[in-house]
N, C-alpha and C positions, 0 to 999 in steps of 0.2 A: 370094702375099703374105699375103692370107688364111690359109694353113695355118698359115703363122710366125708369126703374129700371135699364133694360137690357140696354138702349141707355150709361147710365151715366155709368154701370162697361166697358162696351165697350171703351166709351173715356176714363177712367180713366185708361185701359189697354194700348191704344194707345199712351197716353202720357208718360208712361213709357218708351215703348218701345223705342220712340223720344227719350226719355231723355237719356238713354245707347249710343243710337247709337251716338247724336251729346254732349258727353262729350268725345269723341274721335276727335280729333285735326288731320288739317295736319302736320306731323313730317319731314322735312326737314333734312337731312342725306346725309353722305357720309364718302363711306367706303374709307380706306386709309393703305397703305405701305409704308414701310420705302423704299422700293428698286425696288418698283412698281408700277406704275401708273394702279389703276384697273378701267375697261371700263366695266365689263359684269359681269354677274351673276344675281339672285335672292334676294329677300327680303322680306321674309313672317311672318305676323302676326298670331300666330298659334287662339289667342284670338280673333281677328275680321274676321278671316276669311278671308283674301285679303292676295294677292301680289305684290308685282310689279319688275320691271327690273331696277337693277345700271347702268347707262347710262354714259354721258362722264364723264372722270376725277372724276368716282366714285359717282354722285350725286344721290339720289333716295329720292322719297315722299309718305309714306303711311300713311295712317289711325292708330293712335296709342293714347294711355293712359299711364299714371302710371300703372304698374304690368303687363303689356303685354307683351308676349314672341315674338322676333323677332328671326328669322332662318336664316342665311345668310349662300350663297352657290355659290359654279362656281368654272369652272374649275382651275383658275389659283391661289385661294387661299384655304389655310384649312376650313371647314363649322365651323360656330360658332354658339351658342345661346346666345342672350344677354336678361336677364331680366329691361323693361324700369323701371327707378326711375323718381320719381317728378324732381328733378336736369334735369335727360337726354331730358324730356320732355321741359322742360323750356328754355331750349338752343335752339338760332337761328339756328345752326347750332350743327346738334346732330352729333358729331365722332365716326364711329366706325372700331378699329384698328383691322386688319388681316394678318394673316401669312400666307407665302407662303405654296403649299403644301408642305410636308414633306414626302419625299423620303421614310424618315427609317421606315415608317407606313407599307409599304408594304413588309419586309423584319421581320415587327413583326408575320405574319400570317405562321401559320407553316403548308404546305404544305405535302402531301404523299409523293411525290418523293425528299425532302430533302435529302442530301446526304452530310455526313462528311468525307472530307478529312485526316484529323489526327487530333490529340489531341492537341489543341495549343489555348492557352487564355481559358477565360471562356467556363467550361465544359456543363452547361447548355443546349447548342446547343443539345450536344449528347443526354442528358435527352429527347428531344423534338423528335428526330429523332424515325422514325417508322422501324422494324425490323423485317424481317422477322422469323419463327420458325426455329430452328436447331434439331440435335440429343440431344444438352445439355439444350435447353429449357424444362422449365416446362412443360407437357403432355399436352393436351388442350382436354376438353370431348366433343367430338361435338355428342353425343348420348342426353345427357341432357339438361331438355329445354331453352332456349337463354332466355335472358334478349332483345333481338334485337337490344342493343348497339352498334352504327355502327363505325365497329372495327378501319377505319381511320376516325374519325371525327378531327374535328379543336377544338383546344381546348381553350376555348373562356376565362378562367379563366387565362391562358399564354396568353394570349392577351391581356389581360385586366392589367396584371401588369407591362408586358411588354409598352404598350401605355403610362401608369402611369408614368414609367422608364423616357421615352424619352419627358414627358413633365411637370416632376417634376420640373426642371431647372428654368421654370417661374411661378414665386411664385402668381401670380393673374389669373391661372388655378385652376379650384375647382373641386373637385371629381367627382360632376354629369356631367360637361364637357369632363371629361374623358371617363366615362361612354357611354355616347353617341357617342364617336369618337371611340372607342371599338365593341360597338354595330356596326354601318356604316362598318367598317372593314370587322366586323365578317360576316354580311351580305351580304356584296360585294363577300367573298370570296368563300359563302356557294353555290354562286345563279352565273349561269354564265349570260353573258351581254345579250343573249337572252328572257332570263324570264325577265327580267324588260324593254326590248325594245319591246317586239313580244305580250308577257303576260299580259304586265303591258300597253302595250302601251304609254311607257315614251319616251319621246327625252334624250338621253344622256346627255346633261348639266341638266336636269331636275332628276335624277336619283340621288345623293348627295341629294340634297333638300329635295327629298323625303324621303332618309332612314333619315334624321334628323326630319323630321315628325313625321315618324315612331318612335323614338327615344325619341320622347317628352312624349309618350304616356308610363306610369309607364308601362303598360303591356308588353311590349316588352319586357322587361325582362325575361319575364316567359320563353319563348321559346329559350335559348341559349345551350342546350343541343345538342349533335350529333342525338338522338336517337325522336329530337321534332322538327326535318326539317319540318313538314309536316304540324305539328299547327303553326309552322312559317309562312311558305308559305300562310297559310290561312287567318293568320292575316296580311298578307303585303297584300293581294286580299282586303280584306275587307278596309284597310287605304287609299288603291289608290283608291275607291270609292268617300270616303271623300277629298282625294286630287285630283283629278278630278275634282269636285263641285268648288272648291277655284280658279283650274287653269281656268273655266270658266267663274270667274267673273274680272279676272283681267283686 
């Protein structure tokens, strides 16, 4: 009786599991530019766990649902998240529109060796600029114990409103898409291209994709500090695990 018992929760777990996997659809898609015909990049289901590659004239087919998060990435456009709706799912042909990258992203991240020429337009700049100590600075105790706040960090709160700035203009941008294209920034700028190519053992086109992974995960968050490089780092080790697993099954 006991065997039966176990035979029948057995299938009754099985058929579950069936039933999740095949209420997921192939989604027929293609990414599109107003000024750009796109060929390449990625397209990840962060919910099913799969990927696949945009191929000619922008077409790609994955595995998707209602409420599943899709990641789109590559070099030649801005990374985006699109949350699927019943609507998006239902369409023969699912669109999804992307910008070009944006130049002024990188000119958002404020760098050690910034350096201001004179005072002309928005002072803010100067705000951001790092400086060194003079005779008429403030004293600085270096006897007393540090906080270990690492004195040139990036400061990820200016970049965050800074990014905002420059993509308030399009009114169908929402905060957590901000958010996450801040975060990628922030990341890119913290970590040189070695740690995510040597460390991480990514391909460069794959490096985008991945901090947007990264990026999906609320946790990431936590770590935006100068002085939490290190719980950073640990958490991008531990995410390229899981995205590892996904890039294997594509």
């Amino acid at each position: 009786m006991k065997n039966k018992l176990g035979i029948l929760v057995v299938c009754f777990f099985c058929q579950i599991v069936l039933g999740q996997n095949g209420s997921r659809k192939p989604l027929h898609g293609q990414v599109k530019n107003d000024f750009l015909t796109i060929e390449s990049g990625y397209v990840m289901n962060v919910n099913a766990n799969v990927r696949t590659f945009i191929g000619s004239n922008g077409f790609f087919d994955i595995m998707a649902r209602p409420k599943d998060t899709l990641l789109f990435s590559g070099i030649a456009f801005q990374s985006k998240k699109i949350v699927l709706t019943e609507a998006d799912c239902a369409q023969v042909l699912f669109i999804a529109k992307l910008d070009l990258v944006n130049n002024q992203l990188k000119e958002v991240v404020v760098h050690k060796e910034l350096k201001v020429k004179g005072v002309q337009g928005n002072s803010q700049r100067i705000v951001d600029t790092q400086f060194e100590d003079d005779r008429q600075s403030t004293a600085k105790n270096n006897v007393m114990y540090s906080d270990q706040t690492i004195k040139y960090g990036t400061d990820f709160v200016r970049i965050f409103k800074d990014v905002k700035k420059l993509l308030s203009k399009k009114e169908d941008v929402k905060e957590e898409e901000v958010t996450d294209i801040a975060f990628v920034e922030y990341a890119k700028d913290n970590f040189t291209k070695d740690f995510y190519t040597k460390t991480l053992d990514l391909k460069e086109d794959e490096i985008e994709l991945f901090l947007m992974y990264c990026s999906n995960d609320v946790s990431s968050k936590q770590f935006l500090k100068p002085d939490e490089k290190f719980q950073l780092m640990d958490f991008m080790v531990n995410k390229n695990k899981e995205f590892k697993k996904i890039a294997s099954q594509k």
